[in-house]
N, C-alpha and C positions, 0 to 999 in steps of 0.2 A: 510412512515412517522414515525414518535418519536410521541409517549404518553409525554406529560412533565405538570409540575406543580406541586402546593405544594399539598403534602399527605394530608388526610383530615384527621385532627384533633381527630373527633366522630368517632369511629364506629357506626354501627347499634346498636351496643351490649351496647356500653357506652349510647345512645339513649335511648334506652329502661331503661336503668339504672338510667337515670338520669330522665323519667317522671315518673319511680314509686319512686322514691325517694321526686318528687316534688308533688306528690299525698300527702304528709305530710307535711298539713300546719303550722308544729313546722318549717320546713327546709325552708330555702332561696334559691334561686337560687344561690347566692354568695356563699353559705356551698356546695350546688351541684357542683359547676365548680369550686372550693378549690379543695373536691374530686375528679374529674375528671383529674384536674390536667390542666384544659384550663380557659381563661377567661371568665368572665359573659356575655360579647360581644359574643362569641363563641354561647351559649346557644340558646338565644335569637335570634340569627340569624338560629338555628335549628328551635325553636319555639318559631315562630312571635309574638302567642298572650301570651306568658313567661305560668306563671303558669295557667293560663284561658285558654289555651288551653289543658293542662293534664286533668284538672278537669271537663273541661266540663259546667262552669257555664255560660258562655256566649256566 
């Protein structure tokens, strides 16, 4: 059989990039996934709970 479908967007590495970026609550998620170069949809479908799950408050 074919492997097929679309490339995944994140890396692991853009991942990790993008929750210690979002550990700083000056940054939006929106400024993150500018940076990254994917949409804020994108993000949040990595992590469900957006920035409350980087930080750990809930």
């Amino acid at each position: 059989g074919r492997l097929g479908g679309r490339p995944a967007a994140l890396s692991d590495e853009d991942l990790a990039h993008a929750r210690a970026l979002l550990a700083d609550p000056e940054i939006t998620v929106h400024q993150v996934a500018k940076r990254l170069g994917v949409a804020p949809s994108t993000l949040y479908r990595h992590l469900p709970g957006g920035r409350s799950q980087v930080s750990g408050d809930q």
